[in-house]
C-alpha positions as CSV (number, residue, x, y, z in Angstrom):
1,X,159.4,138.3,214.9
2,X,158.5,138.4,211.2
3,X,156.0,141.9,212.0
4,X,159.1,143.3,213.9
5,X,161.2,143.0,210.8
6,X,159.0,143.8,208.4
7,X,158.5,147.0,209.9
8,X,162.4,147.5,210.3
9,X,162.8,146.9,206.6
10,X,160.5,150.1,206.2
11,X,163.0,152.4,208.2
12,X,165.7,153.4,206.1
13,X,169.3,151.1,205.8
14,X,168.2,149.6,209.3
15,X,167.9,145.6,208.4
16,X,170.4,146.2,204.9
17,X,173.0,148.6,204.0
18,X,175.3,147.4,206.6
19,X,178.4,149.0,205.5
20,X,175.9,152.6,205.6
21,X,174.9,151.1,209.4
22,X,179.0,150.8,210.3
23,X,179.4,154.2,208.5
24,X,176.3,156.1,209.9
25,X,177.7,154.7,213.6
26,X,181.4,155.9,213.1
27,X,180.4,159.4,212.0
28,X,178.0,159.7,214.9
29,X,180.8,158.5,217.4
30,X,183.4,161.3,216.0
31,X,180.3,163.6,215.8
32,X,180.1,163.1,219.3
33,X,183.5,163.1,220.0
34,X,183.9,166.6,218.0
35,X,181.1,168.2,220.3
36,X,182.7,167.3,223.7
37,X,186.3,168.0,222.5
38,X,185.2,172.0,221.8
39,X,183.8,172.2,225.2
40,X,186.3,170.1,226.5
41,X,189.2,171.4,225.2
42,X,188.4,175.2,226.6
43,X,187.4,174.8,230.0
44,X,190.6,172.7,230.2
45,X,192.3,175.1,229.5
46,X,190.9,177.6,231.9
47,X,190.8,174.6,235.1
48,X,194.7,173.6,234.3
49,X,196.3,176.4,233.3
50,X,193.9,179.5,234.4
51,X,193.3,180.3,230.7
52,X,191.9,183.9,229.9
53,X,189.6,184.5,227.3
54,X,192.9,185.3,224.9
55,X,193.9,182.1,225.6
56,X,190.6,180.7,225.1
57,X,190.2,182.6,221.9
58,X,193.8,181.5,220.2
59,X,192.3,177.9,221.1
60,X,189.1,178.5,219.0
61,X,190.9,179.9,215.9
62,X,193.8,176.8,216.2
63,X,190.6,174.8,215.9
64,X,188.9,176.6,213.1
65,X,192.4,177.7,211.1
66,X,192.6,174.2,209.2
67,X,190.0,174.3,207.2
68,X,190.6,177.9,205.6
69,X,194.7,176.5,205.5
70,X,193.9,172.9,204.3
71,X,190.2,172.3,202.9
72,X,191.1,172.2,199.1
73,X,194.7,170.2,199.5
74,X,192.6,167.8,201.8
75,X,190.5,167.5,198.8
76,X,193.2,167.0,196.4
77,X,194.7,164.1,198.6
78,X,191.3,162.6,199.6
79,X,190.7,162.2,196.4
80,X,193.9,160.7,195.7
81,X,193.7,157.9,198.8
82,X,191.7,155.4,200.1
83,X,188.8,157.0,201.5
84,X,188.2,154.4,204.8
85,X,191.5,154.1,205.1
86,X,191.8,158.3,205.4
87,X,189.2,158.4,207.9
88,X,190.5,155.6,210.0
89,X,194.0,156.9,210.1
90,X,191.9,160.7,210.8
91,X,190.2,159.3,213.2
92,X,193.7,157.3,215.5
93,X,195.7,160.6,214.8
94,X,193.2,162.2,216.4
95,X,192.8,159.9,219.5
96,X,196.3,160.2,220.0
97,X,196.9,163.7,219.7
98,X,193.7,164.0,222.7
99,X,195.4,161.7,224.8
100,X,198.8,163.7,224.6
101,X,197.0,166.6,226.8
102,X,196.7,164.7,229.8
103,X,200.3,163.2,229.3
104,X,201.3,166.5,229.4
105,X,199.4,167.9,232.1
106,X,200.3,164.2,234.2
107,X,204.5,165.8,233.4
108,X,203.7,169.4,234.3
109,X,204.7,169.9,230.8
110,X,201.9,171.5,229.3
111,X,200.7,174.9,228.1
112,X,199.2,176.8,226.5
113,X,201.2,177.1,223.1
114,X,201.2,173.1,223.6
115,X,197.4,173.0,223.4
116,X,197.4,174.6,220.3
117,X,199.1,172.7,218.6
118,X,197.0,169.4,219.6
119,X,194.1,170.9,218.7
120,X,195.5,172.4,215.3
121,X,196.3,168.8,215.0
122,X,192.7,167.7,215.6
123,X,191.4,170.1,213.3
124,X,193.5,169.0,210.6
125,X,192.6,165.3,211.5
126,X,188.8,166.2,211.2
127,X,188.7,168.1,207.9
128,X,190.2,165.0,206.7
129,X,187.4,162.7,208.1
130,X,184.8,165.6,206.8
131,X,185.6,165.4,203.9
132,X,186.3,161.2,203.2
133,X,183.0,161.0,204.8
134,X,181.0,162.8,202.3
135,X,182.9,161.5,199.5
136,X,182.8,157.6,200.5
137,X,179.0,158.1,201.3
138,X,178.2,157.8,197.8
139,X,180.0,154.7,197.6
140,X,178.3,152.6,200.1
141,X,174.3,154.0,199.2
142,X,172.5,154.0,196.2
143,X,171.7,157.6,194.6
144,X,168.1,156.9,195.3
145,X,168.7,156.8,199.5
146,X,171.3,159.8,199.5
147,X,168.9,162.3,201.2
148,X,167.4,159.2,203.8
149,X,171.0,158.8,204.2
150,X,172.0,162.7,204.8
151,X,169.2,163.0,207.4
152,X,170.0,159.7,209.4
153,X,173.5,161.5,209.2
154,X,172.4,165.1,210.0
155,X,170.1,163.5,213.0
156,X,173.4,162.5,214.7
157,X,175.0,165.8,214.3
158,X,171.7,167.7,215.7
159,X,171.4,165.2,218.6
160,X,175.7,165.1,219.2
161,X,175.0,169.3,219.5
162,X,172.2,169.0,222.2
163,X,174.5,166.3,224.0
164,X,177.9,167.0,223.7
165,X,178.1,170.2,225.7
166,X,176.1,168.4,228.6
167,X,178.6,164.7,228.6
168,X,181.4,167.5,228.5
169,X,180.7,169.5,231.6
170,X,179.3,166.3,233.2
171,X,182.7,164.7,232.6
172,X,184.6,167.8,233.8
173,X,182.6,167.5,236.9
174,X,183.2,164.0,237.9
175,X,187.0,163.6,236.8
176,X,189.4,165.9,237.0
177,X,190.0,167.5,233.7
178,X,193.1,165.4,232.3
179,X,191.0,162.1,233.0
180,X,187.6,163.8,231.2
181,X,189.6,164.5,227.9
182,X,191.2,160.8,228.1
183,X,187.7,159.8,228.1
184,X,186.8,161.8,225.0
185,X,189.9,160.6,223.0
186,X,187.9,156.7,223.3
187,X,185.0,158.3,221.0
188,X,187.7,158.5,218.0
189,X,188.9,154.9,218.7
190,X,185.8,154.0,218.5
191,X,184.7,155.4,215.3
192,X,188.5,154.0,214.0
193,X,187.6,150.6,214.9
194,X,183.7,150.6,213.0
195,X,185.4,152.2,210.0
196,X,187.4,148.7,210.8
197,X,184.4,146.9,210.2
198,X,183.3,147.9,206.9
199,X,185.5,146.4,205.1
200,X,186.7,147.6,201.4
201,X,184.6,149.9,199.4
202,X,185.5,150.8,196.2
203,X,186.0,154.7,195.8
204,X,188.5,154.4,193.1
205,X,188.7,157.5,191.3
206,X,188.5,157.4,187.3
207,X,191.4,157.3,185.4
208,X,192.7,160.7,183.8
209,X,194.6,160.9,180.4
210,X,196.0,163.9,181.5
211,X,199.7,164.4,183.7
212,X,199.0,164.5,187.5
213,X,199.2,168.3,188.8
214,X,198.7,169.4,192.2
215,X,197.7,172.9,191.4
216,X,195.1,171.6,188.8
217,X,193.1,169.3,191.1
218,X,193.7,172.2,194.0
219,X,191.5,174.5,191.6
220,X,189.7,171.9,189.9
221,X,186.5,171.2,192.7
222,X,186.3,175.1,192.6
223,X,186.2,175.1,188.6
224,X,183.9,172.6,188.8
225,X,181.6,174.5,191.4
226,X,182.1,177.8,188.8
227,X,180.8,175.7,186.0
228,X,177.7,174.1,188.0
229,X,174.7,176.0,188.3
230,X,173.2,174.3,191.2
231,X,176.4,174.4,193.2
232,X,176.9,177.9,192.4
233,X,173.7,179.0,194.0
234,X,174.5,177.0,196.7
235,X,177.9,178.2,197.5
236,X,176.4,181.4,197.3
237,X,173.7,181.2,199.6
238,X,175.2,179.1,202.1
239,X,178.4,181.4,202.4
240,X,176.1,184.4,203.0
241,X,174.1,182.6,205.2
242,X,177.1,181.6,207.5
243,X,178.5,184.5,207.6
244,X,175.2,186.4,208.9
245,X,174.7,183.6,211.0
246,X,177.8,183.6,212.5
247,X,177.7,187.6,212.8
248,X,174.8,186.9,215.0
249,X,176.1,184.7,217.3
250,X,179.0,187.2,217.7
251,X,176.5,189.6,219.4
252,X,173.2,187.2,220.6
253,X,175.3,186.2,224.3
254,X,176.3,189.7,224.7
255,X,172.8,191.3,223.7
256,X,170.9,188.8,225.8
257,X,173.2,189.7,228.7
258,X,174.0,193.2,228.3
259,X,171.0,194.8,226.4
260,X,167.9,192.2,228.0
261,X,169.7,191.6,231.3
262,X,168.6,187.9,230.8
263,X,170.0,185.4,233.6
264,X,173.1,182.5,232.9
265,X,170.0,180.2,233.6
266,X,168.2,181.7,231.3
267,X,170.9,181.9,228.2
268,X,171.4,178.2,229.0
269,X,167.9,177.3,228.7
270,X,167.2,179.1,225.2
271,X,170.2,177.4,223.9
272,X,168.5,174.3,224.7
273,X,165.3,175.0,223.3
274,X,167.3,176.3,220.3
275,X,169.2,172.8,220.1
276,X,165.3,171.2,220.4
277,X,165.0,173.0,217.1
278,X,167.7,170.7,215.2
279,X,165.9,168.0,216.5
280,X,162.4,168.9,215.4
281,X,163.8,170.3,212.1
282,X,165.1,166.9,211.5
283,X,162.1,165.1,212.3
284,X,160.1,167.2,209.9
285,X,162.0,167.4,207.5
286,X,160.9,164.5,205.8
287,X,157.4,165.1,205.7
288,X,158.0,168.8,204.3
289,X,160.1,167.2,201.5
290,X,157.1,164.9,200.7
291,X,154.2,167.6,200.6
292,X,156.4,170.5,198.8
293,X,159.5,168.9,197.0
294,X,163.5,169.3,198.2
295,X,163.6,173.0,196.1
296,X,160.8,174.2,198.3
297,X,161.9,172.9,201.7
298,X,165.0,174.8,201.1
299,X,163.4,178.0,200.2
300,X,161.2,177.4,203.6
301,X,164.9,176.8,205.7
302,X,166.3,180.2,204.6
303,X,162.6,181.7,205.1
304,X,162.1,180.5,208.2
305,X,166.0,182.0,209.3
306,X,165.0,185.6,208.1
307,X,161.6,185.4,210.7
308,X,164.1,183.9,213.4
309,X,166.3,187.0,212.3
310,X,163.0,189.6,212.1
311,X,161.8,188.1,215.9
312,X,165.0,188.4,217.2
313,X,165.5,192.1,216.3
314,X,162.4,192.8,217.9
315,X,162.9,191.4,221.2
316,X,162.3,192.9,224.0
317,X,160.2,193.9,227.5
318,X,159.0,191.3,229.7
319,X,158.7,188.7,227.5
320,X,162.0,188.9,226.2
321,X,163.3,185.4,227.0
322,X,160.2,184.0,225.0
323,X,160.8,185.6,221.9
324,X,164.6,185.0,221.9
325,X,164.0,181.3,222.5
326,X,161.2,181.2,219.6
327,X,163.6,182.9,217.4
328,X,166.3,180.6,218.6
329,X,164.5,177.8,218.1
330,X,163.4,178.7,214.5
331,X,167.1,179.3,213.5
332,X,167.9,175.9,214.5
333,X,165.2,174.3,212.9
334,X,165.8,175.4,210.0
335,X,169.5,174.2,209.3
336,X,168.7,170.8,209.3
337,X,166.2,171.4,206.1
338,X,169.2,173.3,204.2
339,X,171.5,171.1,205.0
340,X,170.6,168.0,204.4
341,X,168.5,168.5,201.3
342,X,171.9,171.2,199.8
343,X,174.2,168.0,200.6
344,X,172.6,165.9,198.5
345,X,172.0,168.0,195.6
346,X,175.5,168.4,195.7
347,X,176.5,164.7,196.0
348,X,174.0,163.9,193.1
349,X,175.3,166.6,190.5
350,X,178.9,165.8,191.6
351,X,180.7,162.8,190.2
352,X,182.4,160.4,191.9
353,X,186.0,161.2,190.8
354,X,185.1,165.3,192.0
355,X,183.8,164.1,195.1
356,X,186.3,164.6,197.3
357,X,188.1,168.0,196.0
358,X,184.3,169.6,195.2
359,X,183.8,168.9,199.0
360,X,186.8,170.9,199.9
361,X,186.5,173.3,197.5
362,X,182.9,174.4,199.1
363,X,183.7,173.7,202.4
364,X,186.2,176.3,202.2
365,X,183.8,178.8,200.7
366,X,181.8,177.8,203.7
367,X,183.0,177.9,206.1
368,X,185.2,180.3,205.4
369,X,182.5,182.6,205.5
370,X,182.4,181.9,209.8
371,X,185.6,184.0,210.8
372,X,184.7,186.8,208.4
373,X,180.9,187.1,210.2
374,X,182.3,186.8,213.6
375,X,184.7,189.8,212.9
376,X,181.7,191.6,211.0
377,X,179.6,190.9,213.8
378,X,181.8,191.7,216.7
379,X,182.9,195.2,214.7
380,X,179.0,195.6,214.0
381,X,178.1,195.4,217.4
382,X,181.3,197.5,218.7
383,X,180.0,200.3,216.1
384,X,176.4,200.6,216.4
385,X,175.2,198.5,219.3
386,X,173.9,195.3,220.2
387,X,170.8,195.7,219.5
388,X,171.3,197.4,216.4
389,X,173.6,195.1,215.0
390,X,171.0,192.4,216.1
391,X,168.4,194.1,214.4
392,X,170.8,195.0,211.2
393,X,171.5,191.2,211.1
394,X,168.5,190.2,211.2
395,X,167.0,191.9,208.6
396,X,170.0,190.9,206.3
397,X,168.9,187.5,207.0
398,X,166.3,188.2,204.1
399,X,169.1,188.3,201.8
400,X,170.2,184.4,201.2
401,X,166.1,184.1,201.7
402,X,165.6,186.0,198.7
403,X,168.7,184.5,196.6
404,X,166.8,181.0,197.2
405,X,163.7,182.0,195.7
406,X,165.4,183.7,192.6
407,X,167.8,180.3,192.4
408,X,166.7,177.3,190.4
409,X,166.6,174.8,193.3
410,X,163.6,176.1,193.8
411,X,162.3,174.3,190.9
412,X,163.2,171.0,192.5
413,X,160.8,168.7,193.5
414,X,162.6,165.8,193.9
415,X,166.3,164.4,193.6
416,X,165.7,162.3,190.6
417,X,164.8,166.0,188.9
418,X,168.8,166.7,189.6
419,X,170.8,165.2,187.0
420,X,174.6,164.2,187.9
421,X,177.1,165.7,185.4
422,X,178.7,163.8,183.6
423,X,181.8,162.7,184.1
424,X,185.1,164.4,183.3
425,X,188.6,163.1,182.9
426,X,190.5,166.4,182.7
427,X,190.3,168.1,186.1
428,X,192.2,171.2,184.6
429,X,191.1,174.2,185.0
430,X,189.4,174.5,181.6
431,X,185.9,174.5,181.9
432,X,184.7,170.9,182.8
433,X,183.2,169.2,180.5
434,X,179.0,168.7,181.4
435,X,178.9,171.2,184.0
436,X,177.7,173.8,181.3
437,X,174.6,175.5,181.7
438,X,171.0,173.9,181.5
439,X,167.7,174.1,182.4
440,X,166.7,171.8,185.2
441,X,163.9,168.8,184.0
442,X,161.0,170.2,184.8
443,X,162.2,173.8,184.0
């Protein structure tokens, strides 16, 4: 018994930490819960009310719209609140608003229009949660476990991706689809009643001398992200590499279908093996930080996208399906070593009482950048071609590749080379005090 938990005092927040272990669960439960709601949500649409793919689409940009509408006033308010107490009441409102759908469809009452609005609802509900989650994170782990704790946290959004698309059409198959998305609303209970569990934690923002103004904090996390070198960079290179990411997917079904003729089976296969490549990027990823440092891993992540972009360009013949899926699979893998290692620069360099609207404020700029690739994407491919705007992508994929290796993060070997700014009490937009220009430690 005392090997067994000596060895489980070695795995990261397993034995200690426990308000981490309560957090760490109720973010995977909502991850999980997020995953099977938007494959859920569509092909309840099309089963109840014989949805086309208008329908399906004003579904998709109901759930997307909140974010680009809300991310930096959620930020603003998060900051403001109680951050359990945020995602809690995220997490209920969302339950709820799920279960309404098969009220509805019990009453013959609902529709279309009607399921927009629940999952607008939703969407708002979750940027809330998003963006709690990250702040409060810093609260309940020491500065030291941040990127430990970001990968424990990234595993269960890699692992929700491979699954949540399976427990959703497995659901749809044995109930009927009113009783399959009563199901998924219990995920968000769940996660409600472990945020429960935790208890207080003190995320009490700092005291400002300065008058309360909306507009100020609304502007202040994107101020603060102007003034910050490292977060700069990486609004940069993550909003160009979302947007050429998501210009891809606009075109990689059709241009498997259409231009390599590949089967459903087939599609379906290569986006498992490409959701294989979360998981093995997250298993890795460790082990990469240790030989080459967090600045290099990141620099390896966008590297590794541009081949997955190159291969994928070049696809073709008879062993088409085997060079998608390696491509595939490298494009996956390599989000997991960006993201978590990005994250945690950011959460180290941020301070506590920016947390919350600096979250928003990239988040915005992030994902932000999704709509504007899909439309560049789907123009792209209407313009030129599939394949060209395949190949076009791909080969742009060199650009946040490139931006990484001109960017000072990749000077950083380790967290504890990132210094947190310091603290500001004037979240004007001024320049912020401490998040002036400097050269990094071991510059």
């Amino acid at each position: 018994m005392t090997s067994v938990l000596s060895r489980l005092r070695r795995w990261p927040f397993t034995p200690g930490q426990a308000k981490f272990r309560k957090l760490w669960a109720a973010e995977s439960v909502s991850q999980m819960g997020a995953q099977v709601s938007m494959v859920a949500f569509p092909l309840a649409a099309i089963l109840i009310l014989n949805a086309g793919t208008v329908e399906v689409g004003l579904l998709a940009a109901a759930e997307r719209a909140p974010y680009l509408l809300f991310g930096l006033l959620a930020g603003v308010f998060v900051e403001r609140w109680n951050h359990r107490v945020v995602m809690i009441a995220a997490d209920w409102i969302r339950a709820v608003a799920i279960v309404m759908i098969p009220i509805l469809a019990w009453t013959g009452q609902l529709s279309i229009a009607l399921m927009c609005v629940v999952v607008f609802v939703v969407g708002v509900a979750t940027v809330f949660f998003d963006i709690a989650y990250q702040s409060i994170l810093t609260s309940v782990v020491d500065q030291r476990d941040l990127i430990n704790a970001n990968r424990l946290l990234e595993s269960s959004a890699v692992v929700s991706q491979v699954a949540g698309p399976g427990i959703a059409a497995l659901m749809l198959r044995v109930l009927s689809a009113p009783y399959a998305i009563a199901v998924n609303a219990v995920t968000f209970a769940f996660s409600a009643l472990f945020l429960h569990s935790i208890g207080r934690v003190r995320t009490v923002p700092e005291e400002s001398t300065e008058p309360a103004s909306i507009r100020r904090e609304l502007l202040s996390g994107l101020v603060f992200i102007r003034k910050t070198p490292f977060l700069r960079w990486i609004a940069l290179i993550a909003g160009t590499w979302n947007l050429l990411l998501q210009a891809l997917l606009a075109v990689f079904f059709v241009f498997m279908s259409h231009e390599l003729h590949l089967s459903a089976s087939t599609i379906a296969t290569i986006v498992f093996v490409g959701a294989i490549g979360g998981v093995f990027g997250i298993v890795v990823m460790g082990r990469i930080n240790t030989w080459l440092g967090v600045g290099p891993t990141v620099c390896i992540a966008t590297g590794v996208s541009a081949v997955g972009g190159i291969l994928l360009a070049f696809a073709g013949g008879a062993p088409a399906a085997v060079v998608v899926g390696a491509a595939f699979f490298l494009q996956n893998a390599s989000n997991p070593l960006f993201d978590v290692n990005v994250i945690t620069i950011r959460q180290t360099v941020t301070p506590q009482h920016l947390m919350s609207r600096t979250t928003a404020a990239i988040r915005t700029i992030i994902w932000g950048a999704l709509p504007l690739g899909a439309l560049v994407g789907g123009f792209l491919g209407a313009a030129i071609g599939t394949r060209l705007a395949i190949v076009v992508i791909g080969v742009a994929l060199l650009v946040p590749a490139v931006l990484t290796f001109v960017s000072p993060i990749r000077k950083i070997r380790a967290i504890s080379d990132v210094e947190p700014e310091p603290p500001s009490t004037d979240s004007s937009t001024e320049p912020v005090p401490g998040a002036t220009e400097r050269p990094l430690n071991n510059a």
